[in-house]
C-alpha positions as CSV (number, residue, x, y, z in Angstrom):
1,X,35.7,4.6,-41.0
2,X,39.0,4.5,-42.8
3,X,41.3,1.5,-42.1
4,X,43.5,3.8,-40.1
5,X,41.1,4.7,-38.2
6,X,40.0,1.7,-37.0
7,X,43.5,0.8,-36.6
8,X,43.4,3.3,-34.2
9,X,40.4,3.1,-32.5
10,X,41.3,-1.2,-32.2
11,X,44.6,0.3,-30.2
12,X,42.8,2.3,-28.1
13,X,40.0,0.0,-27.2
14,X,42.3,-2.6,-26.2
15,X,45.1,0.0,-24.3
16,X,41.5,1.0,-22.3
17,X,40.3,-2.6,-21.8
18,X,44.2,-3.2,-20.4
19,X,43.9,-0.5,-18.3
20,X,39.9,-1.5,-17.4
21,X,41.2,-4.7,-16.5
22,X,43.8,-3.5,-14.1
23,X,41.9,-1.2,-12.5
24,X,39.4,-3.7,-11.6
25,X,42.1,-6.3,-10.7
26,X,43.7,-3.0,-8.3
27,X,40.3,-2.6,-6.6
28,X,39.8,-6.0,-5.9
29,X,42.4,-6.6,-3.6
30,X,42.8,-3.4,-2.0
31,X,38.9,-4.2,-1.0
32,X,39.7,-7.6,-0.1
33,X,42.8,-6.3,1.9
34,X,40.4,-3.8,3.6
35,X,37.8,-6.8,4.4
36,X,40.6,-9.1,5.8
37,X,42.1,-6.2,7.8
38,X,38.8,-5.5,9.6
39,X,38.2,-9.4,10.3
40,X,41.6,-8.9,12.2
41,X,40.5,-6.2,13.6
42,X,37.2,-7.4,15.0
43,X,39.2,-10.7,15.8
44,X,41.7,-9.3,17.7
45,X,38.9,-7.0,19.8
46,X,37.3,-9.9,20.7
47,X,40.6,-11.5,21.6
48,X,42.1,-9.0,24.0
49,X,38.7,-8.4,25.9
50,X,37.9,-11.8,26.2
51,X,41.4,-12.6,27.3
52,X,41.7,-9.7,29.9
53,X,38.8,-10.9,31.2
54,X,40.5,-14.5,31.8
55,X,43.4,-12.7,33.3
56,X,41.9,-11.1,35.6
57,X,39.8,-13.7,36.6
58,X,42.8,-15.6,37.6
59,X,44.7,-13.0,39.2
60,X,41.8,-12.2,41.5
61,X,41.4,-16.2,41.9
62,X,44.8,-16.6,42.9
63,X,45.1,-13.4,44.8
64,X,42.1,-15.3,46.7
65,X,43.0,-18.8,46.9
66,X,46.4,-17.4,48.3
67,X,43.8,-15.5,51.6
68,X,45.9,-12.0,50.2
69,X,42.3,-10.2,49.5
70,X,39.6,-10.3,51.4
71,X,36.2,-10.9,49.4
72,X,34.5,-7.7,49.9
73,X,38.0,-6.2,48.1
74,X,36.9,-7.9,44.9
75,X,33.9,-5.8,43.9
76,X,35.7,-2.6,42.3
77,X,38.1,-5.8,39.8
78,X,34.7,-8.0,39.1
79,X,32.8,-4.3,38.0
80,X,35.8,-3.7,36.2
81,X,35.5,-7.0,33.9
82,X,32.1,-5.9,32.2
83,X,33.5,-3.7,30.1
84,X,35.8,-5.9,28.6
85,X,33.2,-8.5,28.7
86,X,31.4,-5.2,26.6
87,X,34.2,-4.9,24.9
88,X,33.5,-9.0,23.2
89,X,29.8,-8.6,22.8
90,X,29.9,-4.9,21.0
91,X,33.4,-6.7,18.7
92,X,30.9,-9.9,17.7
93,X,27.7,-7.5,17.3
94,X,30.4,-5.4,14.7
95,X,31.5,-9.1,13.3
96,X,27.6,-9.4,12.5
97,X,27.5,-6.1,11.0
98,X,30.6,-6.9,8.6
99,X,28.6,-10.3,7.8
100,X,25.8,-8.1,6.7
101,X,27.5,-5.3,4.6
102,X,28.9,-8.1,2.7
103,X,25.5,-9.2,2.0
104,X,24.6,-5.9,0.8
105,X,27.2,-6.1,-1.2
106,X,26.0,-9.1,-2.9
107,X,22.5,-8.4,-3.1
108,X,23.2,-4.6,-4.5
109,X,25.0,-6.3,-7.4
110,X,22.4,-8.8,-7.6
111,X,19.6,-5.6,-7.8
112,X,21.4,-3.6,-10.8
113,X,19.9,-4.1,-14.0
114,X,22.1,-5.8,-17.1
115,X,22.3,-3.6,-20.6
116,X,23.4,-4.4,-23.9
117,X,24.1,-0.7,-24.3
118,X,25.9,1.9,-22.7
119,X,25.9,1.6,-19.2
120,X,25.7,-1.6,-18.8
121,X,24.7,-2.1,-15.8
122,X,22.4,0.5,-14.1
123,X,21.4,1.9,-11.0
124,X,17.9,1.0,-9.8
125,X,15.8,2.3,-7.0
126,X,16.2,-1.1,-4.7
127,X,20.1,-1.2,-5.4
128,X,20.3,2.6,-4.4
129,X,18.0,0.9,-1.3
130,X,20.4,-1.3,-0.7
131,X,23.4,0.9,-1.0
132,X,22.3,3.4,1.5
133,X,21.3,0.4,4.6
134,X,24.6,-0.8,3.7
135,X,26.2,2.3,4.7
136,X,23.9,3.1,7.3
137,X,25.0,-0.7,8.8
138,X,28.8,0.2,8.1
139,X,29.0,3.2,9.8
140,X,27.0,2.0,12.6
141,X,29.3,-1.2,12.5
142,X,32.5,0.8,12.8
143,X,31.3,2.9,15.7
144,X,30.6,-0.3,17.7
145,X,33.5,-1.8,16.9
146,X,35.6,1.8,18.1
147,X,33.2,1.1,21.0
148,X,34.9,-2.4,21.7
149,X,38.2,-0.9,21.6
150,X,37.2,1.9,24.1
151,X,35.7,-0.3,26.6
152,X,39.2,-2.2,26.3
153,X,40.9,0.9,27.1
154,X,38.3,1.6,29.7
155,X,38.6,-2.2,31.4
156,X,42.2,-2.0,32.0
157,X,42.2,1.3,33.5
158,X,39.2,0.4,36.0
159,X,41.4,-2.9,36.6
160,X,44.1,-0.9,37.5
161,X,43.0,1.6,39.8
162,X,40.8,-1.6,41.4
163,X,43.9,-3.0,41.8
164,X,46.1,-0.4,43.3
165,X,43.5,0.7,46.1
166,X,43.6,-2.9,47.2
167,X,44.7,-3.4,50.9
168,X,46.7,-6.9,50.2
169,X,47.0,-9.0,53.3
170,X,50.8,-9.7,53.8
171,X,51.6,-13.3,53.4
172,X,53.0,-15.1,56.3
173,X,56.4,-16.2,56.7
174,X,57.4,-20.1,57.3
């Protein structure tokens, strides 16, 4: 190799190393970006079932409390909060799921074999293993957790038409 050459060649391993480097840096936080936006996600599911439960819980205590409804009234709003009480167990079940496709992550990693030559790190059958349950428990993950959302959307139109077939006894004036 001439000493141009491997002038050269030094200039372009470095420029692809640069570039290497950068790449990797780029994919690194647009995954971590994608793993915190999806912990928000699952957070925020479990945060506006749960909470719409609470709500209504004290609407329909207070409505009660107050002698506006009578008891038998209440059945169509209390069926109405187990889907967003759905809603939190299908968001933590996805919050499991996440826990575990970051295991996979790990583990697949862990599974690859190390090279001194090119590729230098490999494929092998129990990573590929481990790549495909960890997709199988993503998508699975992300369908439960559109699950959650839905039986929000569900709970608050069940709550509504609960609510506006109720007969409200009118309050009486001191």
């Amino acid at each position: 190799m001439t000493e141009e050459t491997r002038s050269t060649y030094e200039v372009n391993l470095k420029a692809a190393q640069d570039a290497h480097k950068v790449h990797e840096e780029r994919w690194r936080d647009f995954n971590k970006s994608a793993i915190d936006a999806a912990n928000t996600a699952i957070r925020s599911s479990i945060l506006i079932n749960g909470g719409s439960a609470v709500a209504i819980l004290t609407f329909v205590g207070g409505l009660t409390a107050q002698g506006r409804v009578a008891q038998g009234q209440l059945t169509d709003i209390a069926s109405s909060l187990f889907s967003f009480a759905l809603g939190v167990a299908f968001a933590l079940i996805t919050a499991v799921g996440a826990y575990f496709v970051n295991v996979f992550d790990a583990d697949m990693l862990g599974a690859q074999s190390i090279h001194y030559e090119h590729p230098y790190v490999r494929e092998t059958p129990k990573s590929n293993a481990m790549f495909r349950t960890r997709s199988a428990i993503l998508m699975l993950s992300i369908l439960i957790g559109f699950a959650s959302i839905f039986c929000f959307i569900w709970g608050i139109v069940s709550v509504r038409s609960a609510i506006t077939s109720l007969a409200l006894i009118p309050t009486v004036q001191k």
